[in-house]
Rosetta silent file (secondary structure, phi, psi, omega in degrees, C-alpha in Angstrom):
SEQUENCE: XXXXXXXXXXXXXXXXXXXXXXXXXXXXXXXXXXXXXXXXXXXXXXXXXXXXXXXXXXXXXXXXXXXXXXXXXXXXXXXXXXXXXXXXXXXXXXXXXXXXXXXXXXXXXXXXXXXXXXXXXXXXXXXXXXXXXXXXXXXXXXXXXXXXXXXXXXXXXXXXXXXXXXXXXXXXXXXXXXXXXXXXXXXXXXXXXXXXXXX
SCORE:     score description
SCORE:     0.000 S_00000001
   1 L     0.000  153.202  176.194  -88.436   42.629   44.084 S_00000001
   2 E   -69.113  132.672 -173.698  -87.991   46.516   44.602 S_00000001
   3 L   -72.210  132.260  158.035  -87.775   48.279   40.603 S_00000001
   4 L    -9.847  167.379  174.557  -84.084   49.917   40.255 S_00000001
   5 L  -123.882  169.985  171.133  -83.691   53.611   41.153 S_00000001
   6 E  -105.496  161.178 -139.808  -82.509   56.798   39.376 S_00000001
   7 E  -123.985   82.106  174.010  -78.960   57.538   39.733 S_00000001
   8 L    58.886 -141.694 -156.021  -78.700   61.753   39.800 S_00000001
   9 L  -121.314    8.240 -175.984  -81.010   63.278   36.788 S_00000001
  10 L  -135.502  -41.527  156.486  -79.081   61.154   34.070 S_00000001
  11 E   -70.712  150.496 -169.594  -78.801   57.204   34.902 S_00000001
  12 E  -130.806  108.673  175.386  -81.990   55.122   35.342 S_00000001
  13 L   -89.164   23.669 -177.911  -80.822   51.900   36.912 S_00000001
  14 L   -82.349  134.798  167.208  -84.464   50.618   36.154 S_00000001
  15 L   -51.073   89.488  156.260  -85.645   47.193   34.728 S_00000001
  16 L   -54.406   -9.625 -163.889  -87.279   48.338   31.418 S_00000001
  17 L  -101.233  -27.200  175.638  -87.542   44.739   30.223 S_00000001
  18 L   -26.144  117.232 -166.554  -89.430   43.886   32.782 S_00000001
  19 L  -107.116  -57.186  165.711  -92.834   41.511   31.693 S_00000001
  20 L   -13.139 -171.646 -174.833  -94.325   41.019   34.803 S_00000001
  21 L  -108.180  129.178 -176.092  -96.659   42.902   37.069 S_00000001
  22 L   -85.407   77.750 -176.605  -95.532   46.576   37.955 S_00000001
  23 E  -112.274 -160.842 -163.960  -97.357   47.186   41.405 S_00000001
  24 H    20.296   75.592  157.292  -97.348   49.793   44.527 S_00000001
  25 H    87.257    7.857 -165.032  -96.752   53.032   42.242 S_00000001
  26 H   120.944  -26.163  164.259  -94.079   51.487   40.082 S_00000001
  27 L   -35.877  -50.712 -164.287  -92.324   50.014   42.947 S_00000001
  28 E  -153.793  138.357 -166.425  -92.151   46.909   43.069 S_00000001
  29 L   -76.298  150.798  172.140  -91.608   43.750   40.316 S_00000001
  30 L  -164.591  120.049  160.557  -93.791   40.232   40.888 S_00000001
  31 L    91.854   33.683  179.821  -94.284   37.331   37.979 S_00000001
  32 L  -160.144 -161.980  172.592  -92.219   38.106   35.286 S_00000001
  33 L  -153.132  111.512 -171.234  -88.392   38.373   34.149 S_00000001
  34 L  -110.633 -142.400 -156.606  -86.279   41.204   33.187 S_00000001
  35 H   -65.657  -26.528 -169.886  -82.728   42.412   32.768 S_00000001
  36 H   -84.461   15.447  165.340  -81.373   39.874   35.616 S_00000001
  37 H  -144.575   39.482  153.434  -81.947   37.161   33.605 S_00000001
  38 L   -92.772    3.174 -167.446  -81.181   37.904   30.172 S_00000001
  39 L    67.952    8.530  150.579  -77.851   37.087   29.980 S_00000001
  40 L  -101.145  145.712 -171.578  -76.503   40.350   29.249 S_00000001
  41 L  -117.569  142.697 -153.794  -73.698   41.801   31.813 S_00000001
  42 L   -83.034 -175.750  175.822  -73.361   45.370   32.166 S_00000001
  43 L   -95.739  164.847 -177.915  -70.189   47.148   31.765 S_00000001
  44 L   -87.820  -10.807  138.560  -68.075   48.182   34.889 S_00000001
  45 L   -68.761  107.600 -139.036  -68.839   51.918   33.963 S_00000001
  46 L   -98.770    1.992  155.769  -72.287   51.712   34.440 S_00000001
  47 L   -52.008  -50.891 -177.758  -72.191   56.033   32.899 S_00000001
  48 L  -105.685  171.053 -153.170  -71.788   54.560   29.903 S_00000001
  49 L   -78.510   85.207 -169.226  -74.303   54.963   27.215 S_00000001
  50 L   -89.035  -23.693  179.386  -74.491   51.540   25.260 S_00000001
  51 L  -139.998   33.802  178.189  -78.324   51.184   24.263 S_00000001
  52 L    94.189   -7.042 -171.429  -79.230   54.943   24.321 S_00000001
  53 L  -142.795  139.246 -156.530  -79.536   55.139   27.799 S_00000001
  54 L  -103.695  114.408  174.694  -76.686   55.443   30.713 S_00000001
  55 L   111.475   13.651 -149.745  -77.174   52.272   33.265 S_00000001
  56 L   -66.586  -41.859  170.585  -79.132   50.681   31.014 S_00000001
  57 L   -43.229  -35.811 -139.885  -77.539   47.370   31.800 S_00000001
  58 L  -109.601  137.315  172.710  -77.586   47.762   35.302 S_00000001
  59 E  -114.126  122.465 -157.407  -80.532   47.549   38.027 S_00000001
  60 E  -121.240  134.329 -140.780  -79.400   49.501   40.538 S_00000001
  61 E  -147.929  112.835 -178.814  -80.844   49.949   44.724 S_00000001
  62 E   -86.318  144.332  135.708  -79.749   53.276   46.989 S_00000001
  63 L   -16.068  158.283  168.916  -78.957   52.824   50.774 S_00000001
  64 L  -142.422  147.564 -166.747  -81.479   54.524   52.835 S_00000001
  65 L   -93.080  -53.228 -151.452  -79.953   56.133   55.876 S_00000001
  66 L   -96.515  156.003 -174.859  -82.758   56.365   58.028 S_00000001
  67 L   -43.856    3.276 -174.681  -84.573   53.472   60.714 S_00000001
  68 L  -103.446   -9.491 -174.249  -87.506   52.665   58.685 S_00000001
  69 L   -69.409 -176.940  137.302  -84.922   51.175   55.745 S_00000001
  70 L  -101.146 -151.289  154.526  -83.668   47.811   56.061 S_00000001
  71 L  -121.919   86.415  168.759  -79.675   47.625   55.116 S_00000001
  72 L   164.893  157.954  145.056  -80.363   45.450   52.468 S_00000001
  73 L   -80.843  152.012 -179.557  -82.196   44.453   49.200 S_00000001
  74 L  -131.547  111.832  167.869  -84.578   41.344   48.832 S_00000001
  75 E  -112.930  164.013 -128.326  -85.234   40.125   45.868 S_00000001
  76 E  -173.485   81.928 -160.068  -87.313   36.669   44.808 S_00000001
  77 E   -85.846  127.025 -147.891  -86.814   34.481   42.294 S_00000001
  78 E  -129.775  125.470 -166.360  -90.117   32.240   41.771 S_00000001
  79 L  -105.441  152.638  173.031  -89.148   28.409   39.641 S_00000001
  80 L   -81.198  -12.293 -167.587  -91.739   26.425   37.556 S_00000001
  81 L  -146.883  171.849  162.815  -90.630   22.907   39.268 S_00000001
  82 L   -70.938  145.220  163.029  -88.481   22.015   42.273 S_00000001
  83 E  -157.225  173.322 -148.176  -85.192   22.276   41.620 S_00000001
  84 L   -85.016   42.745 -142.547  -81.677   20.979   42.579 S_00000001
  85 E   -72.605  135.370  174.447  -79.295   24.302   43.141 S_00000001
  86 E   -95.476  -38.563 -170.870  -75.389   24.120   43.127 S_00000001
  87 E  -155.487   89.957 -179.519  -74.835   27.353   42.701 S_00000001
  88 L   -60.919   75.443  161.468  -76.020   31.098   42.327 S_00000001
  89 E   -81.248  124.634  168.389  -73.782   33.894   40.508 S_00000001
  90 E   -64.883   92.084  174.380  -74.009   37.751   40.734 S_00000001
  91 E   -81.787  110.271 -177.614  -72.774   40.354   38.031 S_00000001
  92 E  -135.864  153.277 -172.608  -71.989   43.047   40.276 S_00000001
  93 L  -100.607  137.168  172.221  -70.636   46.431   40.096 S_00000001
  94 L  -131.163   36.230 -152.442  -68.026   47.461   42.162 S_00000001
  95 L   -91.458   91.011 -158.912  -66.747   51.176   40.779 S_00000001
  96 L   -74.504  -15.094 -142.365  -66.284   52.346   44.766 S_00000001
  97 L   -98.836  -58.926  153.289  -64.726   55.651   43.698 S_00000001
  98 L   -64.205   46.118  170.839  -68.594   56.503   43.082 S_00000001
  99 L    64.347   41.314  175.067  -70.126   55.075   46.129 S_00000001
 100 E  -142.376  139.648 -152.458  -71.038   51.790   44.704 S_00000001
 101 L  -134.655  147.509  164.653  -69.543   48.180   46.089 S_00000001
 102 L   -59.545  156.699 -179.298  -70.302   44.679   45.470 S_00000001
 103 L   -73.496  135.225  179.862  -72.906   43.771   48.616 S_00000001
 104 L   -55.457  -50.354 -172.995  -70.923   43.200   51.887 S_00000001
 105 E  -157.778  166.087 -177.707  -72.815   39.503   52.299 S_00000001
 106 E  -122.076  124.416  139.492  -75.849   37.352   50.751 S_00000001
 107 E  -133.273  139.908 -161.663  -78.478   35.057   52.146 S_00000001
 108 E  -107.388  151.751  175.605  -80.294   33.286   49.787 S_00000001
 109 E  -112.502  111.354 -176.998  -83.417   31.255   51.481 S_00000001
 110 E  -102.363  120.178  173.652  -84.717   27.908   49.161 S_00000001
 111 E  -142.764  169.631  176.023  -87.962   27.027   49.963 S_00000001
 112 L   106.053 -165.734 -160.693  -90.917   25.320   48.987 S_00000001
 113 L    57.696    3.832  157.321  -91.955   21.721   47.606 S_00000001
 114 L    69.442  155.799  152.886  -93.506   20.685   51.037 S_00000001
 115 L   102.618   43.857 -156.352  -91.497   17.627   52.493 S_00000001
 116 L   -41.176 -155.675  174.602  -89.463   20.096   55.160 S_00000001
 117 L   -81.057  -28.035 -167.087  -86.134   18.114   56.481 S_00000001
 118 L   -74.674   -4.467  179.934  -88.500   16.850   59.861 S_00000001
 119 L   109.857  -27.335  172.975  -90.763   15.334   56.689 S_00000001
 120 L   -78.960  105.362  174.081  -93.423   18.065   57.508 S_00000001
 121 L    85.698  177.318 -176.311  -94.378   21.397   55.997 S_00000001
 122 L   -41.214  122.279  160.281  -92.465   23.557   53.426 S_00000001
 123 L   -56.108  110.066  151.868  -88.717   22.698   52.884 S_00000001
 124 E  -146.158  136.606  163.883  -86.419   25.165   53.457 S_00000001
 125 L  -126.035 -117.982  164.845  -83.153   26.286   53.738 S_00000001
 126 L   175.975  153.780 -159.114  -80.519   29.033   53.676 S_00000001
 127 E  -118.255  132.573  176.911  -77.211   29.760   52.674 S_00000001
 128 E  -111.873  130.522  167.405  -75.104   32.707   54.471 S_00000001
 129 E  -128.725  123.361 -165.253  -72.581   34.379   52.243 S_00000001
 130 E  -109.131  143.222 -177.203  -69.749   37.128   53.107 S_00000001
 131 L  -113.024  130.193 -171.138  -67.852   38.993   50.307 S_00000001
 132 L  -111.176  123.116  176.598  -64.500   40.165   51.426 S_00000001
 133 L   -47.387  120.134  155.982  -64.394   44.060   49.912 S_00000001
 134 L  -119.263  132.483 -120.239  -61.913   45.180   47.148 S_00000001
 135 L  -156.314   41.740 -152.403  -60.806   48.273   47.838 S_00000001
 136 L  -159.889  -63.149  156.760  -58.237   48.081   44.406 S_00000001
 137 L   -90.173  131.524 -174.262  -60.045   46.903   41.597 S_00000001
 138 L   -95.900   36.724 -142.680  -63.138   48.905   40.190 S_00000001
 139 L  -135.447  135.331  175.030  -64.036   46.392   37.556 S_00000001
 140 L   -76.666  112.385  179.437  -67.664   44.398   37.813 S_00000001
 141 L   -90.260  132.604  169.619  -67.246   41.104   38.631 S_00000001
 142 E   -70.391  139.940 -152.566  -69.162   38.145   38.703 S_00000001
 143 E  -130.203  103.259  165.732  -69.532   37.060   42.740 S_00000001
 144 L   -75.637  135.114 -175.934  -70.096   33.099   42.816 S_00000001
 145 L  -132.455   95.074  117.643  -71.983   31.700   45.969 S_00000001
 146 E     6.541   93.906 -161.039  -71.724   27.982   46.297 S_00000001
 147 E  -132.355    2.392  125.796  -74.678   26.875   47.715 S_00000001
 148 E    82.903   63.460  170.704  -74.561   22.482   47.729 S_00000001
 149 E    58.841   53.626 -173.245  -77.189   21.125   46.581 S_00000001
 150 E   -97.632  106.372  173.820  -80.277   23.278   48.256 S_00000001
 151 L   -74.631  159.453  168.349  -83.850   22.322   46.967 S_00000001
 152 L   167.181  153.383  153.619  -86.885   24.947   46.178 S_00000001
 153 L   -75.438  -44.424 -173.855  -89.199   26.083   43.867 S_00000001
 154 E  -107.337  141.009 -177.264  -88.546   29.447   45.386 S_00000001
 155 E  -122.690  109.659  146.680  -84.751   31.633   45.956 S_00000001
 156 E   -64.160  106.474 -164.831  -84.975   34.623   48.358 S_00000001
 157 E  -116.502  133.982  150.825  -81.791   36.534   47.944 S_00000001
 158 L  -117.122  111.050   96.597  -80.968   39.432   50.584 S_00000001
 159 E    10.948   77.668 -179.474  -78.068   41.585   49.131 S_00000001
 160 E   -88.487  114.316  158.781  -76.533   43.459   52.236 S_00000001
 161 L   -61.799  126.555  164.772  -75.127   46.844   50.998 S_00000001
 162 L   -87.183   13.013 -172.470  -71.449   47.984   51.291 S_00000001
 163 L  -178.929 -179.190 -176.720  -71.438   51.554   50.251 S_00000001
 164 L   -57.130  -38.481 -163.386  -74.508   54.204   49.226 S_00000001
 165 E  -122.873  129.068  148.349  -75.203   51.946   45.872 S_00000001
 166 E  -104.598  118.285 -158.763  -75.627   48.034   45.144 S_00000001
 167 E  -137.805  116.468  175.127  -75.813   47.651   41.258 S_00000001
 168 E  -131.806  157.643 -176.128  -75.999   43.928   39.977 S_00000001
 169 E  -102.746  -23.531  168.502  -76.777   43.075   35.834 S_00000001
 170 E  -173.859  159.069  179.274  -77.539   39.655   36.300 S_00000001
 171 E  -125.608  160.920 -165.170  -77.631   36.620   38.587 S_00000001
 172 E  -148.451   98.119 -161.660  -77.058   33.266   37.301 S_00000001
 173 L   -94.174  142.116 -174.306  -78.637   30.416   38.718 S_00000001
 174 L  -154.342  118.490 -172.812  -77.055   26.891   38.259 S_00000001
 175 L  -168.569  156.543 -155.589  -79.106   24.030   38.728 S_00000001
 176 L  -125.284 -169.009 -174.452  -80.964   20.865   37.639 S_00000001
 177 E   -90.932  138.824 -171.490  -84.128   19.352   38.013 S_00000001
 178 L   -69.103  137.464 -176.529  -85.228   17.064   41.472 S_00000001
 179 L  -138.082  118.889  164.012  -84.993   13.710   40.382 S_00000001
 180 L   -41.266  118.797 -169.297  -86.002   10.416   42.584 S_00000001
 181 L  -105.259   96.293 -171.498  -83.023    8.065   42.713 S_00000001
 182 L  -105.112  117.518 -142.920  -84.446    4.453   42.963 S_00000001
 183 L   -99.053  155.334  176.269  -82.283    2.027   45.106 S_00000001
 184 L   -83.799   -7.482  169.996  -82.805   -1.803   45.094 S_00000001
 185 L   -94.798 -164.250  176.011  -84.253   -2.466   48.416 S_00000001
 186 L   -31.806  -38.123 -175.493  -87.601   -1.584   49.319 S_00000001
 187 E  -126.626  143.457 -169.739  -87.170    2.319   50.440 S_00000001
 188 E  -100.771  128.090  168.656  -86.531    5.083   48.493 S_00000001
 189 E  -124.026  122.708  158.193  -84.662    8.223   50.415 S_00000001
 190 E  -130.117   94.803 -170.154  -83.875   11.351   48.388 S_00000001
 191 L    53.945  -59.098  164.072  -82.169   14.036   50.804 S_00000001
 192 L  -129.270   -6.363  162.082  -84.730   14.334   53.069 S_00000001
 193 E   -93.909  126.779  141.577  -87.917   13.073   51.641 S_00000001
 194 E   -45.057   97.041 -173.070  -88.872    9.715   52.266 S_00000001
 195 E  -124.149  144.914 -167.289  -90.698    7.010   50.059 S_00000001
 196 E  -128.444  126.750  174.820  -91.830    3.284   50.748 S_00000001
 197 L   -86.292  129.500 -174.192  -92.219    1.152   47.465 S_00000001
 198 L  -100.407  137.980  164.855  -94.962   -1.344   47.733 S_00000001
 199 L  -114.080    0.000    0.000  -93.996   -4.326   45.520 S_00000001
């Protein structure tokens, strides 16, 4: 995933926690886990200074204006096993009066574990999500996305911005491990892979 940005000459919206590998100049996160999974949730003033440092909570991603950008963040969540996902929550900042919004829409992509739905190649699928904008309350909110039982090893998340700033403190993945359901006749089916028990 792309590492946080600074915010003006006084907020650092960067993952300091970060264990992983720190590549292209500083850029960009791969192999590890940091602030978006620690289970702490920032405050909805992300100015203030709570661990010595102002954003410290928050990992935070500017807009880019011009045609070489995309309008979005991607970030890539990597699993030790297959797993069984119901659901995916966001702790997101929404203080609009300083250009920063919960993300307009999501699509998260689940892939991996071979055994696509045709039986062949990589599984995957994808979830489209739309956020309808509050334009009322500044307060950061967690943004649940419902996502029904979608296998992977792997979570792609793209984050479509709604203003100049997207600033989320943690996502919260909720899900269990794939588990083979064994039926009394002969063939086993579990959502799209396909097993024949010799007895």
């Amino acid at each position: 995933m792309p590492q946080g940005e600074r915010r003006g000459h006084d907020v650092d919206l960067f993952d300091v926690t970060y264990d992983g590998d720190i590549t292209d100049g500083g850029r960009r996160l791969t192999g590890g886990l940091g602030q978006l999974t620690d289970g702490e949730l920032g405050q909805s003033n992300f100015r203030v200074d709570r661990y010595g440092a102002r954003g410290y909570e928050w990992i935070g991603w500017r807009r880019r204006d011009d045609v070489d950008h995309a309008d979005f963040v991607e970030l890539a969540f990597r699993f030790d096993a297959l797993r069984n996902f119901s659901g995916v929550s966001f702790h997101a900042n929404n203080q609009y009066s300083r250009d920063v919004r919960v993300f307009r829409a999501a699509r998260l992509t689940f892939s991996g574990g071979g055994g696509g739905r045709d039986g062949h190649g990589p599984r995957s699928g994808t979830v489209n999500y739309a956020y309808l904008r509050d334009d009322v309350i500044e307060y950061a909110r967690m943004v649940p996305v419902s996502v029904q039982y979608e296998i992977g090893d792997q979570v792609t998340v793209r984050l479509y911005f709604d203003a100049k700033w997207v600033m989320i403190s943690e996502v919260q993945f909720e899900s269990g491990t794939q588990q083979l359901l064994i039926s009394i006749s002969n063939t086993i089916t579990v959502d799209y892979y396909q097993f024949v028990v010799v007895l």
